[in-house]
C-alpha positions as CSV (number, residue, x, y, z in Angstrom):
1,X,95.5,80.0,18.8
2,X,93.1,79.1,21.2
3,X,92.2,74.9,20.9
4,X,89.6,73.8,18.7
5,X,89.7,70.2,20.5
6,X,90.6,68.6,23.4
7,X,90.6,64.6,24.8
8,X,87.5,64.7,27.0
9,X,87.9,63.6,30.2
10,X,85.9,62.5,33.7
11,X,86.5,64.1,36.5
12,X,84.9,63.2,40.7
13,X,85.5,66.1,43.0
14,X,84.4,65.8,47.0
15,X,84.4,68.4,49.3
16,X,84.7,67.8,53.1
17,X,81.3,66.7,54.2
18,X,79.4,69.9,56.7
19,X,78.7,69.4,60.3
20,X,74.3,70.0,60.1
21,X,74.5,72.0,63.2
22,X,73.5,75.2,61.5
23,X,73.7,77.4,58.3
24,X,76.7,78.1,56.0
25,X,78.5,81.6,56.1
26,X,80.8,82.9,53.6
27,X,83.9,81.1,55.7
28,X,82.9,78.0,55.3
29,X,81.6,78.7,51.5
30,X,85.2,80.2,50.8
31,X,86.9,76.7,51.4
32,X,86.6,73.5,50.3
33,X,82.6,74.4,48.4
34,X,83.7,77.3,46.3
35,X,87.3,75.0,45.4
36,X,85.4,72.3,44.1
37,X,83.1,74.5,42.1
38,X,85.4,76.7,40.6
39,X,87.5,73.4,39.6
40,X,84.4,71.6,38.3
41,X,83.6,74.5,36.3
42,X,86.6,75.5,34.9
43,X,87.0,71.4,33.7
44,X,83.2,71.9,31.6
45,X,84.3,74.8,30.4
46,X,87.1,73.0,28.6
47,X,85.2,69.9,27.4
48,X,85.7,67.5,30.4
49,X,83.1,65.6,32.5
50,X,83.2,67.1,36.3
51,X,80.9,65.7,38.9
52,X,80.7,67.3,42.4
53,X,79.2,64.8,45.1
54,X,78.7,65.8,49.2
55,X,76.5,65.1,51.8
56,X,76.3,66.5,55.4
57,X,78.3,64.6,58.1
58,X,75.6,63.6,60.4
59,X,77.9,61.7,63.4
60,X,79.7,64.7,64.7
61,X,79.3,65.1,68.1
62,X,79.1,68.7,67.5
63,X,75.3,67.8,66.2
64,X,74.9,67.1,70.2
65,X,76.0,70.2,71.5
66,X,73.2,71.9,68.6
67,X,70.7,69.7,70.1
68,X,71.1,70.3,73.4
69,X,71.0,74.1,72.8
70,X,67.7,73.5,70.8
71,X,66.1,71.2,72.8
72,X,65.8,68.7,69.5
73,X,66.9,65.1,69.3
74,X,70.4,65.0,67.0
75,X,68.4,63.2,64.4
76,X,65.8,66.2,64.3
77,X,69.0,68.6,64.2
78,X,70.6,66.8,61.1
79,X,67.1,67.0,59.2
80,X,66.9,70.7,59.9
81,X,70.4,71.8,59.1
82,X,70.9,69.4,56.3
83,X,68.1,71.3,54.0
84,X,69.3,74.4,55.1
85,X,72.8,73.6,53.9
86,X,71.6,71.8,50.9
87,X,69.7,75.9,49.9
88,X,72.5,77.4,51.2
89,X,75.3,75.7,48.6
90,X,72.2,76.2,46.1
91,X,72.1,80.4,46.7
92,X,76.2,80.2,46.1
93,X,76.1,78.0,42.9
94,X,77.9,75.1,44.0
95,X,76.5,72.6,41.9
96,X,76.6,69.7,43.4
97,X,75.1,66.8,41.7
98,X,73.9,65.0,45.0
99,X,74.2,66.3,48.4
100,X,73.4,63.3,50.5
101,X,71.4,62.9,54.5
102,X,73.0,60.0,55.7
103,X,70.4,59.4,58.2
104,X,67.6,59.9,55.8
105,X,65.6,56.6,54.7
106,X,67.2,56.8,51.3
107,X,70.9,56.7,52.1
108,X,71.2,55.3,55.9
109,X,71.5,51.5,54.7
110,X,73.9,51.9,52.3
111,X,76.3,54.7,54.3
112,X,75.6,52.0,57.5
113,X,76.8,48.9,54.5
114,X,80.1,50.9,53.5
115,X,81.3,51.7,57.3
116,X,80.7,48.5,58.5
117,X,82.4,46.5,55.5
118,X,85.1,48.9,55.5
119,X,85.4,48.4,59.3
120,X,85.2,44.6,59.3
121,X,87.8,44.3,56.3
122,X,90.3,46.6,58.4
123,X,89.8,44.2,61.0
124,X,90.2,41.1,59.4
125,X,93.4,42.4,57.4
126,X,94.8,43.3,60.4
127,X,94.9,46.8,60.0
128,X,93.2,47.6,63.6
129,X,94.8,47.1,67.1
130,X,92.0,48.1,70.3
131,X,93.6,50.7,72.5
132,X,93.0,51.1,76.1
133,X,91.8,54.9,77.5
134,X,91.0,56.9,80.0
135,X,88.0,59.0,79.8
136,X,86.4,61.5,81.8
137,X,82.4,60.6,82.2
138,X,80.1,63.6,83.4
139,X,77.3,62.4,86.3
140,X,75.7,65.4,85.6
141,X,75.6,65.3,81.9
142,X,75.0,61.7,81.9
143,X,77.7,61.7,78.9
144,X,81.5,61.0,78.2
145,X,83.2,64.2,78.0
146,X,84.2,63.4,74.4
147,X,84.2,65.6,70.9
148,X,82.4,69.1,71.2
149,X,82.2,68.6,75.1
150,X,85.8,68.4,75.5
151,X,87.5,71.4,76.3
152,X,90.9,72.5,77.2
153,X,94.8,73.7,75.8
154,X,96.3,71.8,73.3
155,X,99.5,69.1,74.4
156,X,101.6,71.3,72.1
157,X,101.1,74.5,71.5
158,X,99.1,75.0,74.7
159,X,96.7,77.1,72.9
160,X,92.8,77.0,73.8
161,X,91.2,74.0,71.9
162,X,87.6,72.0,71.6
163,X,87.8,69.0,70.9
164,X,90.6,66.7,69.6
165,X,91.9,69.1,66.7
166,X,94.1,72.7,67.9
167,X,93.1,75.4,65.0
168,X,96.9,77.2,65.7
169,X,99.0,74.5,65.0
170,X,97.3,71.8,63.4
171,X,97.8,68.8,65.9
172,X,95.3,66.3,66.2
173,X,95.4,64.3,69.8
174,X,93.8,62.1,71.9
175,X,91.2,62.7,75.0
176,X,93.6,62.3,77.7
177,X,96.2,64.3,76.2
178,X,94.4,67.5,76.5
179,X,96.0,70.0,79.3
180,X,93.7,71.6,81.9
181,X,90.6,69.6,80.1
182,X,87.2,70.8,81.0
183,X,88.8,73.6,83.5
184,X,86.5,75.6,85.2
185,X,83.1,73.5,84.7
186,X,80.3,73.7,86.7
187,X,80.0,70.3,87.5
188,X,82.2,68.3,89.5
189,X,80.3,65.0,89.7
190,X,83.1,63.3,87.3
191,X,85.1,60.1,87.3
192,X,87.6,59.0,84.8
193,X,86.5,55.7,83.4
194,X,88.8,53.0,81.4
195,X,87.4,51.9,77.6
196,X,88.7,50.3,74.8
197,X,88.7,51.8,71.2
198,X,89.8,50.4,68.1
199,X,92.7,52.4,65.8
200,X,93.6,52.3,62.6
201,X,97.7,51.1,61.6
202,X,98.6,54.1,59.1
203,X,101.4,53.1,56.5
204,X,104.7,55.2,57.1
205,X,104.7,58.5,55.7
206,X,104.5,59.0,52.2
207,X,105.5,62.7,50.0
208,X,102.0,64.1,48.5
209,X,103.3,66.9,46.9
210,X,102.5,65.4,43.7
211,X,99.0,65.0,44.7
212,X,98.7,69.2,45.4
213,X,99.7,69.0,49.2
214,X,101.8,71.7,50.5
215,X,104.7,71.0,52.6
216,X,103.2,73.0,55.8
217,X,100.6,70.5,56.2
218,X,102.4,67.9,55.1
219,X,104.7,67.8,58.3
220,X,101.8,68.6,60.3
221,X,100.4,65.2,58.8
222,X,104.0,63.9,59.4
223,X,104.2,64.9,63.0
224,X,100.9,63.7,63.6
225,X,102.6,59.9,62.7
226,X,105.4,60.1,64.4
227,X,103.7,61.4,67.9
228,X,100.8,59.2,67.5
229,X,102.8,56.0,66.8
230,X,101.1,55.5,63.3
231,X,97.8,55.1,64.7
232,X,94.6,57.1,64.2
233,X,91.2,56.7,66.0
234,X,88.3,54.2,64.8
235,X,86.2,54.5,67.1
236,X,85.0,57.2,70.3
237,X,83.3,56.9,73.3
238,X,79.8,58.6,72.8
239,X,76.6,58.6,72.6
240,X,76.1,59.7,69.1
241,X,76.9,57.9,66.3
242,X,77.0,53.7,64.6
243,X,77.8,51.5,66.8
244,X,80.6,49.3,66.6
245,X,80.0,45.3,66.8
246,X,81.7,43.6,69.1
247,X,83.2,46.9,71.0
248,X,81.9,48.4,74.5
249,X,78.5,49.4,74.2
250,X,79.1,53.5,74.4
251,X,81.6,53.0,71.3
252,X,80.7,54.8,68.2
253,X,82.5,55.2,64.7
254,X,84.5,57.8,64.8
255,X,83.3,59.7,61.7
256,X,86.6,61.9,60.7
257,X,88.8,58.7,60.5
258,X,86.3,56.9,58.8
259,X,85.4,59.2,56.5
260,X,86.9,57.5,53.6
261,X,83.9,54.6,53.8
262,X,81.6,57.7,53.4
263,X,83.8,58.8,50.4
264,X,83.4,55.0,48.7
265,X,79.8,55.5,49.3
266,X,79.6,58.4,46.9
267,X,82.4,56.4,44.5
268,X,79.7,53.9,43.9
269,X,77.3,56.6,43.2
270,X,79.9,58.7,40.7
271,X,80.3,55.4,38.8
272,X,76.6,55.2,37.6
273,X,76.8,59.0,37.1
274,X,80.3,59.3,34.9
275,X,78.8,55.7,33.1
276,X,81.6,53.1,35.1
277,X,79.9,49.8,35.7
278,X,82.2,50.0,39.1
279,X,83.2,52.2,42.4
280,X,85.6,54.8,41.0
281,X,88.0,54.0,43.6
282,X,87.9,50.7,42.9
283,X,91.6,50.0,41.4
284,X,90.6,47.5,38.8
285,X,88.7,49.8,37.5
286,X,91.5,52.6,36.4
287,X,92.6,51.6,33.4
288,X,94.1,53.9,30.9
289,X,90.8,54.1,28.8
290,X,88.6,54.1,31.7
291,X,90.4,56.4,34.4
292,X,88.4,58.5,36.4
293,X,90.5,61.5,38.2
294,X,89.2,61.9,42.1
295,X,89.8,64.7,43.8
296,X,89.4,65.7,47.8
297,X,89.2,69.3,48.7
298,X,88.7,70.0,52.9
299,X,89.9,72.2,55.5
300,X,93.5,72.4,57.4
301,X,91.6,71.1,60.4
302,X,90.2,68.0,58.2
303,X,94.3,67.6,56.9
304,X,95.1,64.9,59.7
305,X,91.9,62.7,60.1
306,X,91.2,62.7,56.3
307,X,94.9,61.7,54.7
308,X,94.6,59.2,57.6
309,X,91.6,58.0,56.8
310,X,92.8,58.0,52.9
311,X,96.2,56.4,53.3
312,X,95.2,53.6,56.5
313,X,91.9,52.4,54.5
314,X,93.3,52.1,51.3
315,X,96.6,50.6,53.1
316,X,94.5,48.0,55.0
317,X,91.7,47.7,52.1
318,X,94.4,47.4,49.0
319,X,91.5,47.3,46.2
320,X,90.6,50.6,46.4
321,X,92.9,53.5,45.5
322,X,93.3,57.1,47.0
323,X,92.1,60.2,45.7
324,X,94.4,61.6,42.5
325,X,94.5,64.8,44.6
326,X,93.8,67.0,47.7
327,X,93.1,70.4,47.8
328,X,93.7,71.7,51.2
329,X,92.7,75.3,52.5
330,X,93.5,77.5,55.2
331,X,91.0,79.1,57.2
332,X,89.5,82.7,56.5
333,X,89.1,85.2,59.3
334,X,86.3,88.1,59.2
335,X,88.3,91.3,59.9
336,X,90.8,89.5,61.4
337,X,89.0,87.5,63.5
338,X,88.1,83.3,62.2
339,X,84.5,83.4,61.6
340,X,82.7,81.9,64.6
341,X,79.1,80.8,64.5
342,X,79.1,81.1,68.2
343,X,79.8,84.5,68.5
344,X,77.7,85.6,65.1
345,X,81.1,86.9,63.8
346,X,80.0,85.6,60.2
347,X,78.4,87.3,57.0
348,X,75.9,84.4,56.3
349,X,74.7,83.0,53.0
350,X,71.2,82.9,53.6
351,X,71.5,86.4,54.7
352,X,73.8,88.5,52.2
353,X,72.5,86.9,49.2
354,X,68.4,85.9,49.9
355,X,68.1,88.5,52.6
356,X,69.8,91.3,50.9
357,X,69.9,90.5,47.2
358,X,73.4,90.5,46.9
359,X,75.0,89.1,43.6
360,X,76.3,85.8,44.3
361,X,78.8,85.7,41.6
362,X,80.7,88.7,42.9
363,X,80.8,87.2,46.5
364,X,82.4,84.0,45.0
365,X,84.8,86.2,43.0
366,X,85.5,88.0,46.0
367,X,86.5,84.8,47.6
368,X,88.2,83.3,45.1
369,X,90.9,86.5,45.1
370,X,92.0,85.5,48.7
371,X,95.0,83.1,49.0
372,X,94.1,80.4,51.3
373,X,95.8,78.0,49.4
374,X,99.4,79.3,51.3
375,X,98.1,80.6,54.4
376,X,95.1,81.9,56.5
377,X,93.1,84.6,54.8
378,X,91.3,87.7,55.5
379,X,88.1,88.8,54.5
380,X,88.0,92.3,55.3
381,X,84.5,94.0,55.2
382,X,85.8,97.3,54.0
383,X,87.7,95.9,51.3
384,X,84.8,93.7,50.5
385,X,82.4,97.0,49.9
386,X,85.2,98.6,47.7
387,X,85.5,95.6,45.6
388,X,82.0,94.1,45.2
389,X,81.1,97.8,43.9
390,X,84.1,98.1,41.3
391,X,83.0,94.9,40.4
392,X,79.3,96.4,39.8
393,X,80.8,99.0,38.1
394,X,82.9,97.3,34.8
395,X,79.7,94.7,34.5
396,X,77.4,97.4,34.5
397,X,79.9,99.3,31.6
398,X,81.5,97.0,29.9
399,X,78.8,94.4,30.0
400,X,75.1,95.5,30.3
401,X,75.9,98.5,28.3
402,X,78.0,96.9,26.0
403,X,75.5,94.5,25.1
404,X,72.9,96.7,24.0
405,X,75.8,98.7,22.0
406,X,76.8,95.8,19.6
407,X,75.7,95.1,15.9
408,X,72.8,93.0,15.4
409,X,74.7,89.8,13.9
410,X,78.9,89.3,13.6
411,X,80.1,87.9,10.8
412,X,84.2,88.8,11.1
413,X,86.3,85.8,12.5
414,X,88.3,86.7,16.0
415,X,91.1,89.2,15.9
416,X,94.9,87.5,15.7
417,X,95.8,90.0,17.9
418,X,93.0,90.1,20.6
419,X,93.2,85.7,20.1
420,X,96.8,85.9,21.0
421,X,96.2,87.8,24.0
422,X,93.7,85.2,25.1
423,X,95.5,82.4,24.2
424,X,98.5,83.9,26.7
425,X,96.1,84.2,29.7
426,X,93.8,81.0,29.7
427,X,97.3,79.6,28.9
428,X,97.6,80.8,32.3
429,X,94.3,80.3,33.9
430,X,95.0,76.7,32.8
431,X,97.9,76.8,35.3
432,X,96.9,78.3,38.2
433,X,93.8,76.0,38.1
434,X,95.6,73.0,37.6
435,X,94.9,70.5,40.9
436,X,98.3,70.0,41.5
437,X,99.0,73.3,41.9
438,X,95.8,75.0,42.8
439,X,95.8,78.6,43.2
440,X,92.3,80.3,41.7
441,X,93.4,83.4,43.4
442,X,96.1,84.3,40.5
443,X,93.3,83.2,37.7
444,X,91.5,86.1,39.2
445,X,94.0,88.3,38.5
446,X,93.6,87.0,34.7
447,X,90.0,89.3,34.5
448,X,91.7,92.5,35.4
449,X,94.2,91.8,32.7
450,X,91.6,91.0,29.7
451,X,89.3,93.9,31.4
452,X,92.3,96.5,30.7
453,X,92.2,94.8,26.9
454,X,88.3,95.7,26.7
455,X,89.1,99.1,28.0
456,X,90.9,100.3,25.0
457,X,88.0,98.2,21.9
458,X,85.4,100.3,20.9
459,X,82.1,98.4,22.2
460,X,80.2,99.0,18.8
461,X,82.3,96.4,16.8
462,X,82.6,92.7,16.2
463,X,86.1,92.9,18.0
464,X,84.1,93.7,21.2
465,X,82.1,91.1,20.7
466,X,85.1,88.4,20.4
467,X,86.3,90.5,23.0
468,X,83.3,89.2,25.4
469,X,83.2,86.0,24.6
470,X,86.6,85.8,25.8
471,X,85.3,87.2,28.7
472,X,83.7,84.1,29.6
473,X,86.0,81.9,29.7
474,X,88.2,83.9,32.3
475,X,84.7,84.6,34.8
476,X,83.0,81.0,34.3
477,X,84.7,79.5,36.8
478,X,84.2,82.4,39.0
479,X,80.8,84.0,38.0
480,X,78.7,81.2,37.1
481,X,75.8,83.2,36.2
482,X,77.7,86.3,34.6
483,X,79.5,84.1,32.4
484,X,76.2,81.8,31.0
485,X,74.1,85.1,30.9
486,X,76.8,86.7,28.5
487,X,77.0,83.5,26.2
488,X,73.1,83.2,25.3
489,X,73.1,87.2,24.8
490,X,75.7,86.5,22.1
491,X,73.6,83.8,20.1
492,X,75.3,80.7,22.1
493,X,74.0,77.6,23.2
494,X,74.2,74.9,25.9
495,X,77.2,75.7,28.7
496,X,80.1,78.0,28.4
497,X,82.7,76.2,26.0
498,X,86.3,76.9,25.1
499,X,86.0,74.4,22.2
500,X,85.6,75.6,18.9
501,X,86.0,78.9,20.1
502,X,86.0,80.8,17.0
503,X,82.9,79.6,15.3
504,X,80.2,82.7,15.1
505,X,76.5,82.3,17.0
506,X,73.9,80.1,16.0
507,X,71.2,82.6,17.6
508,X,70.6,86.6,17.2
509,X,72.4,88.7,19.8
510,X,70.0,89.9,22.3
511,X,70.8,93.4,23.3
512,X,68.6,93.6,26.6
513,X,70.0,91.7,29.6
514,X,68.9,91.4,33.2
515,X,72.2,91.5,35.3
516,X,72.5,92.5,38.6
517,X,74.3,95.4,39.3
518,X,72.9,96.5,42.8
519,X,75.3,98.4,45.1
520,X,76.0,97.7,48.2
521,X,76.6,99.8,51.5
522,X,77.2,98.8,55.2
523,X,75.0,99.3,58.2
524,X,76.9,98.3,61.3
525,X,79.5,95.5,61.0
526,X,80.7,93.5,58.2
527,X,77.7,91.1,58.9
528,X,75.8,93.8,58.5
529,X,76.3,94.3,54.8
530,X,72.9,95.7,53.3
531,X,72.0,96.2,49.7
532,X,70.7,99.3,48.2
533,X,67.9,99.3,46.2
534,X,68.9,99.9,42.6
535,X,69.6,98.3,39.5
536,X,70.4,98.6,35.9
537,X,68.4,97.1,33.3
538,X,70.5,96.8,29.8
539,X,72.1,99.9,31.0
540,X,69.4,101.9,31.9
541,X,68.9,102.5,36.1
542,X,65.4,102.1,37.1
């Protein structure tokens, strides 16, 4: 039978912090956002304490390249961007708990306190060595040609790159290894000029499988050590970003690298929230009583610089411990093509879901059902369209219409039968949404299974009834607003639970729901997407 009880437990989740150069599209939603959310809420769901902290990552240089195409200082930029972000995560459900400005009057001294005593304990444990480089200043500019400005073929693949990362293979590099770098630019007023930066030691490598890691990215991570010499970058040459004490004047923290300080930041925070007296990563403070489980969730192009930045700070800075686990993603295309903000290949969030009136649920489950866990994924318009309408279809049937089909109060206990065929698939769902083995797209498969179970129940009868309530468990994680809008119609209340699963309602069943079951029908290209203007009311179109 399905459990009545369960050890409660606290949970920190982190996704990789967004660049505020502009709004989120479903690409960037798909990845690290929607992992953490569909984690956090799948750990409620069963009884546990899941917090979900963030904050925008203010000090990449490609906040520059924004503001010169705006004509707004980068500060202004990160302002702007940062409260659009901030709605956009809000319009796709991802409950975070605080989503933090680091340049904002609230949080700038104490993300400026963390960088610079993580720096200065790196450098006193001898953990840093200052290497000299050779970078390419712009006259023309008036800048280094560093970060978003740098432009060339990766050392190793020789594919097209921008910036120190190559999206085809994974390598992370330095400025001067870049082949054909800034090719073809209209100015020519450049010199190369000779700096010093400061890089981190990294410890020799070290098998994260057991921490949800696959072993693709872990030999990218691997590779990364061995042609780097087990050294990662502190600091860039810049003109945006903290400066570095002590270092030439144009050095800046190098924010990827250092993004574990920003991560220790939000530990202190998650100990007053999950009720630690302490910084969660603090390693005095894991005891087997008091253990909080952190987990990291970013982007194959965030693999290198953040189990770096991980390893090296807790390497050089032994009192703190690394995350429990890392849930890395692969990148989604659009039709086959990444989705590129430049070129307006994207379906955005603002758009499809404010704009349009989209259900937000159905995107997410959409999402969720493509495997980027293994390998790059594809979000294919078309296929899109067919599913989000299917989907319309069995919530409109087997949900709205359902509802207002059941008896007025349930007093019969759940089913063996239909309870043994739960128990089998959140068995399952317990599995595939385990962190060290994350794959959310086989849970979704779970909901097609226990839909074909609802298909054959007669919707009139208490066994339909159990029959949706089990229905919740396998769409909370998924369908946030589905699953909460189905509990209270059945008489529950608080948050979607597993615990105690079989006790009847505490409130009458209410038998008219507003759901969103709006189709949907394209104009143009995928990012086109438009609603049309209908809807079903407890089963009745209007």
């Amino acid at each position: 039978m399905i459990s009545n009880s369960t050890k409660s437990r606290n949970f920190l989740l982190i996704p990789s912090v967004p660049t505020p150069n502009g709004r989120l599209h479903l690409g960037h939603i798909g990845g690290p956002y929607l992992t953490v959310d569909v984690l956090a809420r799948f750990l409620r769901l069963n009884g546990h304490k899941a917090v979900i902290l963030s904050g925008t990552d203010s000090f990449d240089s490609y906040v520059t390249g924004q503001a010169a195409k705006e004509g707004l200082t980068p500060a202004e930029v990160c302002n702007k961007y940062h409260e659009m972000i901030t709605a956009d995560l809000k319009s796709m459900n991802i409950d975070v708990a605080q989503f933090v400005n680091p340049i904002s009057d609230k949080a700038s001294q104490t993300y400026k306190k963390w960088h610079n005593q993580i720096l200065a304990q790196l450098q006193a444990n001898g953990a840093t060595t200052a290497v000299k480089e050779s970078v390419t200043w712009d006259f023309d500019l008036n800048r280094y040609m560093t970060g978003c400005w740098l432009t060339g073929k990766c050392p190793h693949c020789k594919q097209g790159v921008a910036g120190y990362f190559c999206e085809d293979c994974g390598a992370h590099f330095r400025p001067e290894e870049v082949l054909e770098a800034n090719a073809g630019a209209k100015s020519d007023r450049r010199i190369q000029k000779q700096v010093t930066n400061l890089f981190m030691k990294l410890p020799a490598f070290a098998d994260l499988t057991a921490k949800g890691v696959n072993q693709k990215i872990q030999n990218i991570y691997k590779q990364f050590l061995e042609r780097q010499g087990g050294l990662i970058r502190l600091t860039a040459s810049t003109e945006w970003g903290m400066p570095v004490v002590g270092q030439d004047a144009d050095s800046r923290m190098f924010n990827y690298s250092v993004v574990f300080a920003y991560f220790l930041m939000l530990g202190e925070i998650a100990g007053q929230l999950l009720g630690s007296s302490k910084n969660v990563f603090e390693q005095a403070n894991h005891t087997k009583d008091t253990q909080i489980t952190t987990i990291a969730s970013f982007g194959i192009d965030n693999a290198v610089p953040f189990l770096g930045s991980f390893s090296g700070v807790t390497a050089g800075c032994p009192e703190y411990k690394q995350f429990d686990y890392y849930l890395v993603n692969y990148f989604y295309d659009l039709d086959g093509s990444k989705f590129s903000t430049s070129r307006r290949h994207a379906i955005w969030v603002d758009e499809i879901i404010n704009r349009d009136g989209a259900s937000s649920d159905i995107v997410r489950l959409y999402l969720s059902t493509i495997d980027v866990r293994n390998q790059g994924g594809n979000f294919v318009a078309d296929e899109f369209l067919a599913y989000y309408n299917k989907t319309v279809n069995w919530v409109a049937n087997s949900v709205v219409k359902a509802l207002a089909n059941l008896p007025a109060t349930v007093k019969t206990t759940f089913n063996a039968t239909l309870a043994e065929k739960l128990e089998k698939l959140t068995s399952k769902q317990a599995n595939y949404l385990d962190p060290a083995n994350f794959q959310p797209h086989q849970a979704t498969v779970l909901i097609d299974e226990w839909l074909a179970v609802g298909s054959a129940l007669d919707q009139t009868t208490a066994e339909y009834f159990w029959w949706l309530k089990g229905l919740v468990l396998l769409v909370a994680p998924f369908m946030p607003q589905l699953a909460q809008t189905i509990w209270t119609a059945l008489g529950y209340v608080g948050e979607p639970t597993i615990l105690n699963f079989q006790e009847l309602p505490s409130q009458p069943i209410q038998r008219n729901v507003l759901i969103n079951t709006r189709q949907i029908k394209p104009l143009g290209l995928g990012q086109n997407l438009h609603v049309v203007n209908t809807q079903t009311f407890a089963g009745v179109a209007s």
